[in-house]
N, C-alpha and C positions, 0 to 999 in steps of 0.2 A: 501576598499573591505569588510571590518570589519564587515561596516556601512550597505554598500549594502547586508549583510547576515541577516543582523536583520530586515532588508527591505519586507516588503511583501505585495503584490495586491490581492484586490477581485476582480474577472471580474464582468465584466457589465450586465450580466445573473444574481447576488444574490444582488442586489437593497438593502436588509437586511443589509449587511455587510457592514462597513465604506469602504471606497475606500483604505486608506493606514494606516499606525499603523507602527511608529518608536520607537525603542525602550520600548515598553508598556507591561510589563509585567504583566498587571491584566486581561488580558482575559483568557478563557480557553479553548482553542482548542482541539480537536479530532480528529484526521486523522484514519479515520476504512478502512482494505485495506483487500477483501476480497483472503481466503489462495488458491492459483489453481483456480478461479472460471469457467472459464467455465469447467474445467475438473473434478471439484468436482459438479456440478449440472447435467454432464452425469454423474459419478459414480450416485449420488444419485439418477438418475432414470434409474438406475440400476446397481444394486448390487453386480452383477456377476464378475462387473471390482475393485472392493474394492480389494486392495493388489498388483493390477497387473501395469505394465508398459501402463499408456494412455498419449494419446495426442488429442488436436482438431486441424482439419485443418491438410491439407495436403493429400496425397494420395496413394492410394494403389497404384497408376502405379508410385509411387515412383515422384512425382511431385509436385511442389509449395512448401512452406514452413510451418511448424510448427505455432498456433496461440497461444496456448499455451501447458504445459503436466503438469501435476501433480509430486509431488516428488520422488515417485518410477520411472518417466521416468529420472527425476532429477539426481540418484545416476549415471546414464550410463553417464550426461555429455552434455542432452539435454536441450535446450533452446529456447524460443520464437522466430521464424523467423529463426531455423534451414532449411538449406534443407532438404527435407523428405529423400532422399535419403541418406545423411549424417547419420540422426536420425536411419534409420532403420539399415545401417551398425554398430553403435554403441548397439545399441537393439534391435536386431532381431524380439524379442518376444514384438516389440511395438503394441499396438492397437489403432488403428485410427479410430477416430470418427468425422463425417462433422459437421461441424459448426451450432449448430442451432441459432439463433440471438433468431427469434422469442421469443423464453423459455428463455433467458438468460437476455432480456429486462422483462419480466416479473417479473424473482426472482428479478433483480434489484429494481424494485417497489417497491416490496413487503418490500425489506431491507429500502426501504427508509420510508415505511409506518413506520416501525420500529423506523426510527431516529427521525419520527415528532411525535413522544409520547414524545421526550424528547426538540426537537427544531423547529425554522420554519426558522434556517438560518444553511442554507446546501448548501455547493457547491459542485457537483457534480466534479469527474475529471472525471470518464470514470464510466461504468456499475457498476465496482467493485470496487470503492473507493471515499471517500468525505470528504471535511471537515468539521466538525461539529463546531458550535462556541454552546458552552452550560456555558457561564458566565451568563446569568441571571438563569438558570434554577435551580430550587429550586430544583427537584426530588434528592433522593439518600443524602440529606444534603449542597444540593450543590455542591456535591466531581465530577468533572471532574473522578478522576479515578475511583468510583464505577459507576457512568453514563457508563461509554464504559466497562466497567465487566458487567452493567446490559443489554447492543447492544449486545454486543460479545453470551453472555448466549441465550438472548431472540431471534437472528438470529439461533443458534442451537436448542434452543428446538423446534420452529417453524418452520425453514425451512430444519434444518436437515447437518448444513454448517456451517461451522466455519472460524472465520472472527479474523486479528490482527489487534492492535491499538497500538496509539501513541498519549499521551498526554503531552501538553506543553503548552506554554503561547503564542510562535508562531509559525504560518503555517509549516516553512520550518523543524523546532524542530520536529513538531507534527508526521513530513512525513518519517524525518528521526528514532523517536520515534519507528514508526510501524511496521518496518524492523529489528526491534533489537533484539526480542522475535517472529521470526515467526520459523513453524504458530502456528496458538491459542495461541496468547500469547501479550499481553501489559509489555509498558514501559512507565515510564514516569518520565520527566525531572520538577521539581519544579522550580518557578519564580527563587529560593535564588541559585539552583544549572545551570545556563545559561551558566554566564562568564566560569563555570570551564569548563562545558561540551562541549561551542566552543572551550574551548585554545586547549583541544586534542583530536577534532575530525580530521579526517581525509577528508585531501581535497577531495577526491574522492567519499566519502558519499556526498556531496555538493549535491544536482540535479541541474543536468546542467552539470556537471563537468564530461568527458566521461572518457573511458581509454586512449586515446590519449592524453588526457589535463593533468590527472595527472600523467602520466608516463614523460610529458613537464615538470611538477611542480619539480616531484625526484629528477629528471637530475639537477635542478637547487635547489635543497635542501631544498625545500617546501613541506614538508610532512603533518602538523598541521593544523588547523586556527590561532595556536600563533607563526608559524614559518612565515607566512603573515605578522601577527601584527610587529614583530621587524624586 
C-alpha cells in the first residue's frame, strides 16, 4: 500500500507530463488550490460581503444544496453540498449568491495565464486548483518554493484572490502539502524529509480515503502510514 502512495498518474489530457514516476524524488511539483474560490471571486466583485457569512448555490426558497461558502460561513459549520435549508438553520444571516460559471471560468484562465509564466505542464483538477510540474524552470533560482510564493503573490496583486500551495517532490505530497497552511498559506515537504513525513501522516489525509474508510482503519488500529507499513 506503501508503494501505491508514492505511486502517481498524469492523465491523458497533459501529454507533457511522464505517465507514471515511482519513487523519484527529483521532480518539483506544485499543487496551488485556490482559498473559497467561487465565493471569494463574488466577494471580490463585490465588496459589501467582505466579512460576512456567503455561500454560492443554493436557495433562497431554502432548496438544493450549498456549492460552496467561504470561512466566515465556515465558523457556523457549513460545508460544500450542505442542504440550504440546513445552512440557513445553522446561519441565519447567510447570504446566498447563484452560481456564476461563466466569471469563475474566466478567473480560472486568467490564473492559469499566471502558471504559464512559470510552466507549460499544468494539470488542471477543477477551475480552482492544478498541478504544476516546475523542475526545469529556472525562474526564482529554480526553488519550487519561491515559484508558488511568486503564483500565490502574483494571483493577489492581480486578480485580487488568494490562493494555497503545496510543494513536494510528488503529486499526492504536493496535494496533501496545500491543505496544511490554508488559506494564504504554503507548505512544503523536501525530497530528504518524504519517508518521515509518510510514517506520521495520517490515513485520512490520504485522497481517496473518506470518513468511513478511516474510521474502518481506527477500529482496526491504523492510524499512520507506518502503522500500514508494520
Amino acid at each position: 500500500m506503501v508503494e501505491q502512495l508514492f505511486s502517481f498518474r498524469y492523465t491523458k489530457n497533459t501529454p507533457n507530463f511522464d505517465r507514471t514516476y515511482r519513487m523519484n524524488f527529483t521532480r518539483k511539483i506544485i499543487h496551488i488550490d485556490m482559498d473559497c474560490f467561487y465565493a471569494s471571486v463574488e466577494i471580490r466583485e463585490n465588496p459589501t460581503l467582505q466579512g460576512k457569512p456567503v455561500a454560492v448555490g443554493g436557495s433562497s426558497r431554502q432548496r438544493g444544496v450549498l456549492t460552496t461558502c467561504n470561512y466566515e460561513a465556515r465558523k457556523f459549520g457549513l460545508h460544500s453540498a450542505m442542504p440550504t435549508a440546513q445552512a440557513i438553520k445553522k446561519c441565519p444571516n447567510l447570504i446566498l449568491v447563484p452560481v456564476n460559471m461563466p466569471l469563475y471560468k474566466q478567473v480560472s484562465s486568467q490564473i492559469h495565464q499566471i502558471f504559464q509564466r512559470y510552466t507549460s505542464i499544468i494539470e488542471p483538477l477543477s477551475l480552482d486548483e492544478a498541478y504544476l510540474d516546475v523542475t526545469d524552470c529556472t525562474q526564482c533560482s529554480g526553488s519550487a518554493t519561491w515559484i508558488a510564493q511568486e503564483i500565490r503573490q502574483a494571483i493577489f496583486d492581480e486578480l485580487k484572490l488568494t490562493a494555497s500551495a503545496g510543494v513536494a517532490p510528488l503529486k499526492f505530497l504536493a496535494k496533501i502539502a496545500s491543505d496544511m497552511n490554508k488559506p494564504n498559506g504554503q507548505f512544503v515537504i523536501q525530497p530528504h524529509e518524504v519517508e518521515q513525513f509518510v510514517k506520521t501522516l495520517p490515513l485520512k489525509k490520504i485522497p481517496g480515503v473518506g470518513k468511513v474508510t478511516s474510521e474502518r482503519l481506527l477500529k482496526m488500529g491504523l492510524e499512520t502510514c507506518e502503522d500500514v507499513q508494520t
